[in-house]
C-alpha angles and dihedrals in degrees: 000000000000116000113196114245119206125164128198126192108226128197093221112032093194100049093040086051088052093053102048097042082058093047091047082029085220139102123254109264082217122038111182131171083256110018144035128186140195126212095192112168089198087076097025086225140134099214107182124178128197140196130200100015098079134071102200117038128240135031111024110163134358116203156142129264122199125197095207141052093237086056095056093049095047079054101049091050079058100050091048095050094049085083100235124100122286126205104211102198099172124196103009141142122248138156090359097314143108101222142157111227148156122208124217121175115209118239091279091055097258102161112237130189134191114199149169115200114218098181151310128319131205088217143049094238140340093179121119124285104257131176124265119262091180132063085221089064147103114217073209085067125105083206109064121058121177115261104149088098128006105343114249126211127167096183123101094225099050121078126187127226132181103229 
C-alpha cells in the first residue's frame, strides 16, 4: 500500500510540531533538533516538517512512498513513462532514512519523489548537495534535486535518465 508524502519547511519547529500534533492530534512517530514526522494512516500520509535546511518556508516536496521493492518498481515505470526527466539517486540518506529513491518535477516545476525507506539514519541527509526545483527550496537541502531541465547529479551512486 502506497502512503502520500508531503514536507513542509517551517520557521519554529516547536511551534509548528505543536500545531500539527493538535491537527493529527498525534504525536510525531520522529522528533529530531531539526525535523518531526508523522506516520498517520487517516489520512494515509508521511507529513514530515523541517527546520534549518530551507530557505523559503512551506511546501517543499510532494511525493510517494512504497513499502515494498515491487512498489517502487511499479512507481518508477510510471515516472519514466510520464515523459519528463527522472533523476534517478538511488540508495541514499535523507530525513533521517536510508532510502532508494528516484525524483521527477511536474511541468510547473512541483518537486515529486518515489521512495521506499529501508531503515533509520543519525543524520538529516548525507545525500549530495542538488540544486532546488522547486521556489520553496534550499540548494542546501538533501530533498530537493533539479529536474526542470537535464537532470544533474554529482554523486557516484545516482544516474540521470530523460523519461
Amino acid at each position: 500500500m502506497k502512503r502520500m508524502h508531503v514536507h513542509v519547511g517551517v520557521e519554529d519547529l516547536d511551534a509548528s510540531t505543536r500545531f500539527y500534533s493538535t491537527l493529527f492530534g498525534a504525536d510525531p512517530a520522529v522528533t529530531k533538533h531539526d525535523y518531526a514526522k508523522w506516520m498517520l494512516d487517516d489520512p494515509r500520509v508521511n507529513f514530515a516538517i523541517s527546520a534549518g535546511h530551507h530557505e523559503v518556508k512551506g511546501i517543499e516536496h510532494l511525493g510517494i512512498q512504497v513499502e515494498t521493492g515491487e512498489e517502487l518498481a511499479e512507481v518508477y515505470g510510471r515516472l519514466k513513462a510520464a515523459d519528463r526527466p527522472v533523476l534517478e539517486e538511488g540508495a541514499t540518506t535523507c530525513c533521517y532514512a536510508k532510502s532508494e529513491k528516484n525524483w521527477i518535477s511536474d511541468p510547473d516545476g512541483v518537486v515529486w519523489e518515489t521512495f521506499f525507506t529501508g531503515g533509520d539514519a543519525t543524520v538529516y541527509g548525507e545525500s549530495p548537495t542538488l540544486t532546488a526545483a522547486s521556489l520553496n527550496a534550499s540548494s542546501e537541502t538533501c530533498c530537493a534535486p533539479a529536474l526542470r531541465e537535464a537532470p544533474v547529479c554529482n554523486s557516484s551512486n545516482a544516474k540521470s535518465t530523460i523519461g
